[in-house]
N, C-alpha and C positions, 0 to 999 in steps of 0.2 A: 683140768689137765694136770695132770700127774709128772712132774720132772724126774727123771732118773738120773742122777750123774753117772751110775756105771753103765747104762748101757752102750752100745758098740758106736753110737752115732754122737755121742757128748763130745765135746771139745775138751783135748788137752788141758791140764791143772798146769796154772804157772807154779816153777820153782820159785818161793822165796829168795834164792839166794841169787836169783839173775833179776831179780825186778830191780828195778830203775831207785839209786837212792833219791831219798825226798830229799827237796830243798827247804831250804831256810824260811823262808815267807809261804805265808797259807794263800789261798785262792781268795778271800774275803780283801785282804791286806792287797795284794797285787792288785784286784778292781776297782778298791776304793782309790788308790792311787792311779789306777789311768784314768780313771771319772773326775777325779781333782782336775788331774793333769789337762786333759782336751775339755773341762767346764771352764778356762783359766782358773779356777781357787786356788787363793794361796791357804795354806796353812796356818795361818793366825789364827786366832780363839776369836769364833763366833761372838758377837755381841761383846768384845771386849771395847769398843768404842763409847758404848751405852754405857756400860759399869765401869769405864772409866768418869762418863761425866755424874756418877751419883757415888758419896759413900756409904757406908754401911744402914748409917742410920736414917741416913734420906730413902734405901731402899725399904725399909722396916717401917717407915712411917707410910700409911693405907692413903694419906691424903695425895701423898707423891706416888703411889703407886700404880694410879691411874695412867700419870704421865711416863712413867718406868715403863710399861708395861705397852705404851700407845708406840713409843719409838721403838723397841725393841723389837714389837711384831711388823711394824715399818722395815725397818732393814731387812728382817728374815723374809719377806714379802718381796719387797723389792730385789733382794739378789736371789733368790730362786722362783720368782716368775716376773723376770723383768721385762718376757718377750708378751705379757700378758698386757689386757688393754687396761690402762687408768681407771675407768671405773668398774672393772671386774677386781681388781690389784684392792681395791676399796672396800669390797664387799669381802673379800678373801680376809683382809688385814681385821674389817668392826669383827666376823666372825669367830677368827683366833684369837682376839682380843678380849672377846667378852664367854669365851668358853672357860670354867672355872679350872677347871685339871691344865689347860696348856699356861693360864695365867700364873698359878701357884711355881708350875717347874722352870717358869721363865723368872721369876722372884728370885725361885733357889737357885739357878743357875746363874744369876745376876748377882745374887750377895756374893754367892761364890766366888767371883770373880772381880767386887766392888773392893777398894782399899780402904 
């Protein structure tokens, strides 16, 4: 099917100059914030509890990184399926845990944030 915008039966073109000004905040930014807001989430830095209890070089060492790695996918497990059962929560958690790519970004995003 073929559109014609000039034919007789097409809808009025809006004026630019009467459309509605934008606001300040995007559509992304407004949702992420009501999803915070009614999940309760605070705004604190994910896993900064973790990267507080290791420093830099305790994250960089492969022998602690197991254990880095075991609590960090604990917490992120636990507050976004905490309505999940115990031993689903388990099987969710070995899985992200022993996946190589979420292992590595959870590293980097843990030094990042380790003092």
């Amino acid at each position: 099917m073929k559109i014609n915008p000039d034919s007789p039966n097409a809808p009025d073109r809006l004026d630019p100059a009467t459309a509605p000004a934008r606001t300040e905040k995007a559509f992304g930014d407004t949702l992420a914030a009501n999803v915070r807001q009614s999940a309760g989430l605070s705004d604190a830095k994910p896993l900064a509890g973790v990267a507080g209890a290791f420093s830099k070089a305790e994250v960089g060492d492969p022998a602690k990184a197991d254990s880095i790695v075991g609590r960090a996918v604990h917490e992120i497990v636990n507050r976004e399926f905490g309505k999940m059962c115990p031993p689903d929560r388990e099987l969710v958690a070995a899985w992200l845990g022993s996946d190589p790519i979420v292992r590595e970004a959870l590293l980097k995003h843990i030094t990042s944030l380790a003092s």
